[in-house]
C-alpha positions in Angstrom: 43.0 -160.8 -49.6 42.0 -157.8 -51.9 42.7 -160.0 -55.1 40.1 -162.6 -54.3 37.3 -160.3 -53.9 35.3 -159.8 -57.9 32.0 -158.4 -58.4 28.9 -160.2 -57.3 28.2 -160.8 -60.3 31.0 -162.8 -61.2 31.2 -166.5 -61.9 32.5 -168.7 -58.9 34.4 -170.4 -60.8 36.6 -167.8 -61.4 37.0 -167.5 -57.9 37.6 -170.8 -57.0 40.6 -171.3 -59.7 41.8 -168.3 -58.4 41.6 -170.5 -54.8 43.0 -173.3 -56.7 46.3 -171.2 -57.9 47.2 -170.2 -54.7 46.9 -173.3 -52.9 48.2 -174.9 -56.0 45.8 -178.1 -54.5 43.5 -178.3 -57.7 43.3 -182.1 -58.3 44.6 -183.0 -61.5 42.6 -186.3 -62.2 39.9 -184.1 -62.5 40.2 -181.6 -64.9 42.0 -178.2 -64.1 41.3 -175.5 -66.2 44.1 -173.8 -67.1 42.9 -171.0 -69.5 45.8 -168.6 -69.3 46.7 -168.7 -72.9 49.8 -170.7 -74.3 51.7 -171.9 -71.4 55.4 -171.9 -70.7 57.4 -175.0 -70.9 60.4 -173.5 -68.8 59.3 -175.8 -65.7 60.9 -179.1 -66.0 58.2 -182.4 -66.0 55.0 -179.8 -65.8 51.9 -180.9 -67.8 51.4 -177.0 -69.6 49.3 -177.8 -72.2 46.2 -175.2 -73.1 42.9 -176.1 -72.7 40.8 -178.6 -70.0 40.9 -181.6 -72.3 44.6 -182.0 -72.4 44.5 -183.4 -68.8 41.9 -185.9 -69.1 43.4 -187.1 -72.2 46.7 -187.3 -70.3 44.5 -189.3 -67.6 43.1 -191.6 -70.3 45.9 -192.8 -71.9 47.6 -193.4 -68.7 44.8 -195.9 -67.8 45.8 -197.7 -70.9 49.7 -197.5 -71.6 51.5 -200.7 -71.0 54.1 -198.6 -69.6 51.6 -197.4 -66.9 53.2 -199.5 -64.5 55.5 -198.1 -61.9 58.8 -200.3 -62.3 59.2 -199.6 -58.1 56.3 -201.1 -57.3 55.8 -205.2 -56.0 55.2 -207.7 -58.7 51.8 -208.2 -58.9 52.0 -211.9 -58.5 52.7 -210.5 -54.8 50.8 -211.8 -51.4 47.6 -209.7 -51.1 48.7 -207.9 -48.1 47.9 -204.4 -47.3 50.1 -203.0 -44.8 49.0 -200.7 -42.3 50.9 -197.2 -42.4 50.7 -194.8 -39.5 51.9 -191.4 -41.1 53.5 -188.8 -39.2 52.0 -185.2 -39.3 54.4 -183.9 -42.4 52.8 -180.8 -42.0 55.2 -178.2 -39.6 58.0 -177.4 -42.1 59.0 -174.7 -40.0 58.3 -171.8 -38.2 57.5 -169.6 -41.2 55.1 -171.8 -42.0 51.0 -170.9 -41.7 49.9 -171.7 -38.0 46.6 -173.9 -37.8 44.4 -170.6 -36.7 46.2 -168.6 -39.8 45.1 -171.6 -42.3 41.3 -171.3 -40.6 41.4 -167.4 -40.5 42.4 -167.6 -44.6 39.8 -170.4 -45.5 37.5 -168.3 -43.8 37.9 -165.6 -45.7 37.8 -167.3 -48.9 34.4 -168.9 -48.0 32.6 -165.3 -47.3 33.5 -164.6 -50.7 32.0 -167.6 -51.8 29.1 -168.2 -50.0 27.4 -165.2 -51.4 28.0 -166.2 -55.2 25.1 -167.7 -57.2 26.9 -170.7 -58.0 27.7 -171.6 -54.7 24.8 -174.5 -54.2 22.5 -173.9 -51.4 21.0 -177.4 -52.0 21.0 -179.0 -48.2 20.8 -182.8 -49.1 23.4 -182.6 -51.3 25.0 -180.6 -48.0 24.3 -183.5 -45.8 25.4 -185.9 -48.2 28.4 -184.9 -48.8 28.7 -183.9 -45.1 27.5 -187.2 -43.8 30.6 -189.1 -46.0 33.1 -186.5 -44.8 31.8 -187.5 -41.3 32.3 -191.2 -42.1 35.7 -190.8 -44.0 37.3 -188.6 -40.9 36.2 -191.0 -38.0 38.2 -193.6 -40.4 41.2 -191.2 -40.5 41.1 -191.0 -36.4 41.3 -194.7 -36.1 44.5 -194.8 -38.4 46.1 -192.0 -36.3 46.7 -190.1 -39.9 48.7 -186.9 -38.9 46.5 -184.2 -37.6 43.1 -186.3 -37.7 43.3 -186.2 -34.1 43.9 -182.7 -33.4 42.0 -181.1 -30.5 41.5 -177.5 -29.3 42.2 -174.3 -31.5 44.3 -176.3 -33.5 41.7 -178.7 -35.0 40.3 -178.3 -38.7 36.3 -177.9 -38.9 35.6 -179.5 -42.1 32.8 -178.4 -44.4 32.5 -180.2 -47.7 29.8 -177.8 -50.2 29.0 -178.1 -53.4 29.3 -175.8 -56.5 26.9 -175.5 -59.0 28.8 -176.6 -62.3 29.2 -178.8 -64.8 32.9 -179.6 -64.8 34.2 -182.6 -63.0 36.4 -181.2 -60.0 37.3 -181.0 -56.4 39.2 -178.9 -54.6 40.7 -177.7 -50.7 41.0 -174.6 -48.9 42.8 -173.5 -46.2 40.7 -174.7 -42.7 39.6 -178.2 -43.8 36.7 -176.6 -46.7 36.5 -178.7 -49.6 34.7 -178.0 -52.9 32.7 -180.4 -54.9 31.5 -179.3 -58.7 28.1 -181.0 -59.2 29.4 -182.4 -62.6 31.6 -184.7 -60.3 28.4 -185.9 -58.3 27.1 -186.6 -61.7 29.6 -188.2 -63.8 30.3 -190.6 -60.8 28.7 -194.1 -60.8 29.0 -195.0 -57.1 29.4 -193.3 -53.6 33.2 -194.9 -53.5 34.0 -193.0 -56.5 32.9 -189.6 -54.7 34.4 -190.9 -51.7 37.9 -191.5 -52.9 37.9 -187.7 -54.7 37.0 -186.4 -50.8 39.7 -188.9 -49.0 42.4 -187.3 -51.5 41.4 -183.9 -50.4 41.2 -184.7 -46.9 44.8 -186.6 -47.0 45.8 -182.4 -48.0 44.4 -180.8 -45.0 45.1 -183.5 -42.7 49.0 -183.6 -44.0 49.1 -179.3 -44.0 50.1 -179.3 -47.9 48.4 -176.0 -47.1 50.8 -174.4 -44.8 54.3 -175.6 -46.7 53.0 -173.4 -49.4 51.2 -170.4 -47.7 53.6 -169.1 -45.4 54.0 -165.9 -44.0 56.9 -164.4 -46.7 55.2 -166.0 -50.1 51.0 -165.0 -48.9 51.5 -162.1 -50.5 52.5 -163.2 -53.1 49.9 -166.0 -54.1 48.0 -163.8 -53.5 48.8 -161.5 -56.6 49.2 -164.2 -58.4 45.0 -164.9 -57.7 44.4 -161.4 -59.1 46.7 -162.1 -62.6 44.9 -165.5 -62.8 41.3 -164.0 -62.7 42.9 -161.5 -65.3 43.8 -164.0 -67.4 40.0 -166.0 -66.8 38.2 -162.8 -67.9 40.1 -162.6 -71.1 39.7 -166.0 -72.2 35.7 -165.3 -72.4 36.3 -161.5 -73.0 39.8 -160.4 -74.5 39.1 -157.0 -74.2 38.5 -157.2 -70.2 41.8 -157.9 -69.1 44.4 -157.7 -72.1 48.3 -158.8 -71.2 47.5 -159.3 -67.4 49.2 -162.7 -68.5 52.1 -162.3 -70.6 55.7 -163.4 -70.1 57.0 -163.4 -66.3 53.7 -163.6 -65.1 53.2 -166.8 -66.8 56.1 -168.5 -66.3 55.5 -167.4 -62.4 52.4 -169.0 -62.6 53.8 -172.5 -63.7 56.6 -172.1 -61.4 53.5 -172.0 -58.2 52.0 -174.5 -59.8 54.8 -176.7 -60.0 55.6 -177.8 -56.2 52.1 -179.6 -56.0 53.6 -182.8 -57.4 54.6 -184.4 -54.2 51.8 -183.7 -52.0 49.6 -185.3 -54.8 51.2 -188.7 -54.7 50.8 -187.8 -50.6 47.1 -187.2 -50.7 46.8 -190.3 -52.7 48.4 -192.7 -50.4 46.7 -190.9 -47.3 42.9 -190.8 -49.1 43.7 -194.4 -50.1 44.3 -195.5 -46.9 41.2 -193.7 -45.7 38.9 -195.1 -48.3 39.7 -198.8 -47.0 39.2 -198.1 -43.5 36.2 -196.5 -43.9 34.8 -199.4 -45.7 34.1 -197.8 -49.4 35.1 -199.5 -52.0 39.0 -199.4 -53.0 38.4 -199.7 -56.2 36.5 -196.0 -56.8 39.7 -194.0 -57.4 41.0 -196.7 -60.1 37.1 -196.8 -61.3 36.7 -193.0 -61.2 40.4 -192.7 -63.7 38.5 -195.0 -66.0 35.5 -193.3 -65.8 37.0 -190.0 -67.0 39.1 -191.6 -70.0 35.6 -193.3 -71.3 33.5 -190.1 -70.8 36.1 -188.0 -72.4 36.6 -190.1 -76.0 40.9 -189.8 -75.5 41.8 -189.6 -79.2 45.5 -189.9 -79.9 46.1 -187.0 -82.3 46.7 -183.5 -81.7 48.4 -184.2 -77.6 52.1 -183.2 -77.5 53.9 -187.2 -76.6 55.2 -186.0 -72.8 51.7 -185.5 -71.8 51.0 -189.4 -72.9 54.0 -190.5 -71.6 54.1 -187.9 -68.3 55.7 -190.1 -65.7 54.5 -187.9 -62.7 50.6 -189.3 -64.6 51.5 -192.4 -65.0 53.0 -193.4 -61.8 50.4 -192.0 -59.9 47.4 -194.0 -61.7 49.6 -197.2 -61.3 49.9 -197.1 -57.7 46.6 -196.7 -57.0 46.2 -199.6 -59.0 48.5 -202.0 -57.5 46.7 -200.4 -54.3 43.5 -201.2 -55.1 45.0 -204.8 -56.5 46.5 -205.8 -53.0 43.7 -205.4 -51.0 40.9 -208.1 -50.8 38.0 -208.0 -52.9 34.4 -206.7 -50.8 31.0 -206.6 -52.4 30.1 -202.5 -51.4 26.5 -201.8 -52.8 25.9 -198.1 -53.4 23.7 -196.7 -51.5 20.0 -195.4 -53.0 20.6 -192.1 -51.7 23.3 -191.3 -54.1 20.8 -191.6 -57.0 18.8 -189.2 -55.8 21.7 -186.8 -55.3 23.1 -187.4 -58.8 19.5 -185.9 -59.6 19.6 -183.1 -57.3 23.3 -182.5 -58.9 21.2 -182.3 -62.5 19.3 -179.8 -61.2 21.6 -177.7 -59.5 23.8 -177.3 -62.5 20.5 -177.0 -64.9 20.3 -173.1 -64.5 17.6 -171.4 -65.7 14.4 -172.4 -66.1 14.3 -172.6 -70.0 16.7 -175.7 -69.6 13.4 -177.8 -67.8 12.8 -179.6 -71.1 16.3 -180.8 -71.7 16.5 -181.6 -68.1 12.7 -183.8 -68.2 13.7 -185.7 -71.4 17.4 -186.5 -69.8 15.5 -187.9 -66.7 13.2 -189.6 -68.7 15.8 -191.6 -70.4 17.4 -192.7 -67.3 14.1 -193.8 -65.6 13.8 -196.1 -69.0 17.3 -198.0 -68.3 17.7 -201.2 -67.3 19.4 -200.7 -63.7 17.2 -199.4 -60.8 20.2 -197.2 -59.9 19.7 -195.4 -63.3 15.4 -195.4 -62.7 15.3 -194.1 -59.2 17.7 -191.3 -60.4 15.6 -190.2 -63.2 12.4 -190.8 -61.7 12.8 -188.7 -59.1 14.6 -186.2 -61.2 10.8 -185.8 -63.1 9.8 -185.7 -59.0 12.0 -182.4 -58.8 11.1 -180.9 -62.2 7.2 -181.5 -61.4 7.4 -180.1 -57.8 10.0 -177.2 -59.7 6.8 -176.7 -62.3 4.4 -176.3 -59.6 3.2 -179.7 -60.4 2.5 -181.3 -57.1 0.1 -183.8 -57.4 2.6 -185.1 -60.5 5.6 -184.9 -58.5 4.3 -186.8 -55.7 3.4 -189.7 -57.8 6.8 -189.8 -59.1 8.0 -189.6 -55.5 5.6 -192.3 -54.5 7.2 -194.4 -57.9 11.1 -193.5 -56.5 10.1 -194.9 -53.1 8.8 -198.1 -54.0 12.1 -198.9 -56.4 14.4 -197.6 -53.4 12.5 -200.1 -51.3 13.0 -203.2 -53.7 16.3 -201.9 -54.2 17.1 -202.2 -50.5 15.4 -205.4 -49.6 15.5 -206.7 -45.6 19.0 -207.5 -45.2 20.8 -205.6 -47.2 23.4 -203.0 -45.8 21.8 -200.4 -48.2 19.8 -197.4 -45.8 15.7 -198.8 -46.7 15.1 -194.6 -45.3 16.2 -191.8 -48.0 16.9 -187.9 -46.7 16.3 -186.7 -50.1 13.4 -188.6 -50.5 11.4 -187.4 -47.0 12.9 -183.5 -47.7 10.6 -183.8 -51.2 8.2 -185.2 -49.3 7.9 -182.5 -46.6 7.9 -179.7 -49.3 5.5 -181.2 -51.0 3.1 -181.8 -48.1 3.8 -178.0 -47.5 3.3 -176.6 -50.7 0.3 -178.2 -50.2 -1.3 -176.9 -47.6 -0.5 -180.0 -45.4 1.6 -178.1 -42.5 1.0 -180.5 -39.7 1.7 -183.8 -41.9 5.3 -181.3 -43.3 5.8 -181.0 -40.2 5.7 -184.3 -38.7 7.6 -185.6 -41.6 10.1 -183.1 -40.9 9.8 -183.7 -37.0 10.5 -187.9 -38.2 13.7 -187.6 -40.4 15.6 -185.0 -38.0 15.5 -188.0 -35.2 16.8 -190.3 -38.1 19.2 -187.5 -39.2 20.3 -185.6 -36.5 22.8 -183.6 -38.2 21.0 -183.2 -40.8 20.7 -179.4 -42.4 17.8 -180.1 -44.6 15.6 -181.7 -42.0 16.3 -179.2 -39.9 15.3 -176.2 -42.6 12.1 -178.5 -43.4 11.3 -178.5 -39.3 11.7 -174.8 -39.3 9.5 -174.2 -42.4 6.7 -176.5 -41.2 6.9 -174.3 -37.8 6.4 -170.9 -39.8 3.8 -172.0 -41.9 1.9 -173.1 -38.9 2.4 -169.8 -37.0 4.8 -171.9 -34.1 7.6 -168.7 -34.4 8.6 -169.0 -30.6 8.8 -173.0 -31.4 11.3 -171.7 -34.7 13.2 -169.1 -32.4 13.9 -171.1 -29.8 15.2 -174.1 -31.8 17.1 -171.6 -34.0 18.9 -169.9 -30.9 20.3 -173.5 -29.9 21.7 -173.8 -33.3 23.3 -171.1 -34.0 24.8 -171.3 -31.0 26.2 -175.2 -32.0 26.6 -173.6 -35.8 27.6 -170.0 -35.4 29.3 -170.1 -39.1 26.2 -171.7 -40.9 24.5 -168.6 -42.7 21.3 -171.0 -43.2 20.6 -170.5 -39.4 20.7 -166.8 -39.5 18.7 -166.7 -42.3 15.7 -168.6 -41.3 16.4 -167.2 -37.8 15.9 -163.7 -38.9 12.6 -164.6 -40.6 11.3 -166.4 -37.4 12.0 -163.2 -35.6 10.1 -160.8 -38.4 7.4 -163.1 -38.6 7.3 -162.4 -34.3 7.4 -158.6 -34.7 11.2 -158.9 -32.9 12.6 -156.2 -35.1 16.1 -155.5 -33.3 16.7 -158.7 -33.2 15.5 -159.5 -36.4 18.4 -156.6 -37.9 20.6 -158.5 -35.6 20.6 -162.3 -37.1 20.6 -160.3 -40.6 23.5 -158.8 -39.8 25.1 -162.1 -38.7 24.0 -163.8 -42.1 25.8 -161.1 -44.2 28.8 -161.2 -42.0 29.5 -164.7 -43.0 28.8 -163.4 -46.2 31.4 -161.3 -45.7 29.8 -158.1 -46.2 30.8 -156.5 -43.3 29.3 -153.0 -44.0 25.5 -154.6 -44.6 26.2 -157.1 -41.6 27.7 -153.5 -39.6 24.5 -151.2 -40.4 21.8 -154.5 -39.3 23.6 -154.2 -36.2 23.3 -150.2 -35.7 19.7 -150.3 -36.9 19.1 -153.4 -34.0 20.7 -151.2 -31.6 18.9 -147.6 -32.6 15.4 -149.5 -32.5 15.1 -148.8 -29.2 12.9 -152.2 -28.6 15.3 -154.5 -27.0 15.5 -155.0 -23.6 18.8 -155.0 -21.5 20.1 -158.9 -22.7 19.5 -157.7 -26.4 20.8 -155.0 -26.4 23.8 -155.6 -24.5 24.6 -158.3 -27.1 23.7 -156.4 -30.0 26.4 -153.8 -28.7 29.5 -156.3 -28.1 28.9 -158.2 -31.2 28.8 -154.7 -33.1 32.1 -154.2 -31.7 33.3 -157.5 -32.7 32.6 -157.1 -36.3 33.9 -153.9 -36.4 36.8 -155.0 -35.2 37.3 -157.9 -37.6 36.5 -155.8 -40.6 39.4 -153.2 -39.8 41.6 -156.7 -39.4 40.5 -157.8 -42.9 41.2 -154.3 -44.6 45.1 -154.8 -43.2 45.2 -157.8 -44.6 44.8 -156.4 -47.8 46.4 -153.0 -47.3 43.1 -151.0 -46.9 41.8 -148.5 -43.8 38.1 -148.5 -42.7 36.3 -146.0 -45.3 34.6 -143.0 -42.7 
């Protein structure tokens, strides 16, 4: 996949619309940039309009058109039944068409180009949040019988939901069950259903293989040119003079034409994530609330849109029948929980940047911990909680933690169905006690929210982090080993495993957990020379170095697979 791979450097959003193109999966509610230059029109009933506003304003006036209304849809005087649909696995078009393992081996190389970039977010409660809803939304999916939920062996999807750190609202899949989530989503959302209907629509194009009807084996090569001309065409529109008439003529009209065959699988991933949102006991009304959302934040003014992107019946049917959806199931009472607050701060502060934005980012926080709603208070008050502990400020910052606490806990009185105990919250906590000097009481409040959250990442990485600072390496190794066994994909475990074994004088094995971090990073030269330098140490005993050896083979061997795939040999 030569074309994917740009300079470190570059922007990940670049990289992810090139993702977006070939999969042509990019959700459409939310925003897709389509910066290409003046689009062609030769595609009959595509929205080709220049610029990102054109499709929210499209969204907007959908909301409001009389005409919004699907004409095959039930009167909405109708009984308020909601059937129950169990929906075949659509996704095996054929024998051309990507295998399960192919779709895993291509998201996987997507991801190690991603994983490295600086806007890829490393935050881990925003990790486990969106993890923990995944989680929630696929044991829903499994219950349904939804077409490939169930899938066991080789065959089944691992699912990662991450995060990227930027201000745009949009959501995206790759191949292999990884979904993207742009912070500016997490933060222009006003509930966990909202987020949680963008994820069941993504999930409903894994689970129903929208991936594999359009990657097969004939047309890969293809998309995946067509990911090099739209980078091109990305690096003109902020630089003209870095890729000048990469997108001209053909190339554009090829370009419409891929993304063109997405409109089906959209009104799929619809009905799928609906049905997954309802079942999973979110509220049905978040897709419906997060369409609104968009048209109010955006200002839709009526001049200067082209009519058939107002009146786009594709647009309009789709909002409609989510809708009528929403309409025809009962009414339920679904409080947010606190924890999403404190993630729509952690999302501020991902997508802040650079330090120099810490003033805007304090007096934005400071108006939201003057509103009226406690959601809106606990967000900003622990967003001055973050900025303090970013500041060095730690006696501050624990104050305004203390302050977040004690709304979370009137916010959740005994009773209610709202979690009283908050991941972000005890994380802060921890690296505050740490930062401190307080490594035992880090620790224990580490040790305390890893039983409440065993799957938690960022408990975990606070656990570890206490155990360093106190000198407990063997305690860090040894938990470390059993997780990256369990996680061998998670380059957070390397990491941290690698500095557990420097901190213990372990050097070949130290050069050996590097060497796994960078080849998830997928820089398999780096991740190939930790390994030769583990082995040539000459320190590790038989086990080691018997490992070290085989896994050195391994990677080699991979990396020569990877350079076919995109027409390359192994450099000597």
């Amino acid at each position: 996949m030569q074309a994917i791979k740009t300079p470190q450097k570059s922007s990940l959003f670049k990289r992810i619309l090139a993702c977006q193109l070939i999969l042509a999966l990019a959700l459409p509610s939310t925003g897709f940039v389509y910066a290409a230059g003046p689009a062609s029109s030769s595609v009959s009933g595509d929205v080709s309009v220049q610029g990102e506003s054109a499709a929210l304003q499209n969204l907007g006036r959908a909301v409001q058109s009389p005409d919004a209304r699907s004409t095959n849809l039930p009167s909405r005087n109708a009984p308020l039944v909601q059937p129950t649909f169990v929906l075949p696995d659509m996704g095996d078009p054929g024998g051309d068409s990507l295998s399960r393992l192919d779709e895993k081996k291509y998201g996987e190389m997507i991801m190690r180009q991603i994983r490295p970039d600086p806007d890829y977010s490393n935050d881990l409660p925003i990790y486990d949040y969106l993890n923990q809803m995944k989680r929630r939304l696929l044991e829903a999916a499994k219950r349904l019988q939804l077409g490939g939920a169930n899938e066991q062996g080789s065959g089944a999807y691992n699912f990662e939901v991450f995060a990227v750190k930027d201000g745009s609202i949009n959501a995206f899949a790759l191949p292999g069950g990884f979904i993207g989530f742009h912070t500016g989503l997490l933060v222009s959302a006003e509930s966990d259903s909202e987020v949680a209907s963008v994820m069941g629509h993504e999930i409903g194009h894994v689970l129903q293989r929208h991936l594999a009807r359009q990657m097969d084996k004939q047309t890969t090569n293809t998309m995946i040119a067509l990911a090099g001309i739209l980078l091109g065409a990305l690096a003109a529109s902020r630089n003209p003079g870095a890729a000048s008439g990469l997108m001209q003529g053909g190339q554009a009209v090829a370009i419409n034409n891929q993304l063109s065959y997405s409109r089906d699988a959209e009104r799929e991933a619809d009905r799928i994530g609906f049905q997954i949102l309802a079942a999973s006991g979110y509220d049905v009304n978040g897709a419906p609330g997060f369409f609104q959302r968009l048209q109010k934040a955006t200002g839709i003014m009526d001049s200067g849109v082209p009519s058939y992107v107002r009146t786009h019946p594709l647009t309009t049917d789709r909002i409609a029948d989510m809708q009528d959806r929403a309409r025809n199931v009962g009414s339920r009472n679904v409080p947010t929980a606190v924890e999403f607050y404190f993630i729509k701060a952690r999302a501020r502060m991902e997508q802040s940047g650079s330090s120099s934005q810490m003033y805007d980012l304090k007096n934005t926080f400071e108006g939201l911990s003057k509103q009226s709603t406690p959601g809106k208070q606990m967000e900003g008050i622990y967003g001055l909680a973050l900025v303090a502990q970013k500041q060095g400020k730690f006696d501050q910052a624990a104050a305004y933690l203390q302050q977040a606490r004690n709304l979370a806990n009137s916010a959740s009185a005994p009773g209610s169905p709202i979690q009283r105990q908050s991941l972000s919250l005890d994380i802060t906590s921890s690296e505050l006690a740490l930062a401190k000097g307080k490594n035992e009481e880090a620790l224990q409040i580490a040790q305390t929210t890893l039983r409440a959250y065993p799957q938690s990442y960022a408990a975990g990485a606070a656990m570890m982090n206490a155990y360093l600072k106190l000198g407990r390496t063997n305690d860090a190794i040894t938990w470390l080993k059993a997780r990256t066994r369990v996680q061998p994909n998670e380059v957070v475990w390397w990491a941290m495993l690698s500095n557990a074994y420097d901190q213990a004088k372990n050097v070949p094995m130290r050069h050996y957990a590097l060497g796994e971090k960078y080849a998830l990073e997928g820089a398999w030269p780096s991740a190939i020379e930790q390994l030769k330098i583990a082995r040539s140490s000459g320190s590790a005993d038989f086990y080691q170095a018997s490992s070290i050896d085989a896994r050195l083979r391994e990677m080699q061997k991979q990396y020569q697979e990877e350079l076919k795939e995109q027409g390359k040999s192994m450099p000597g």
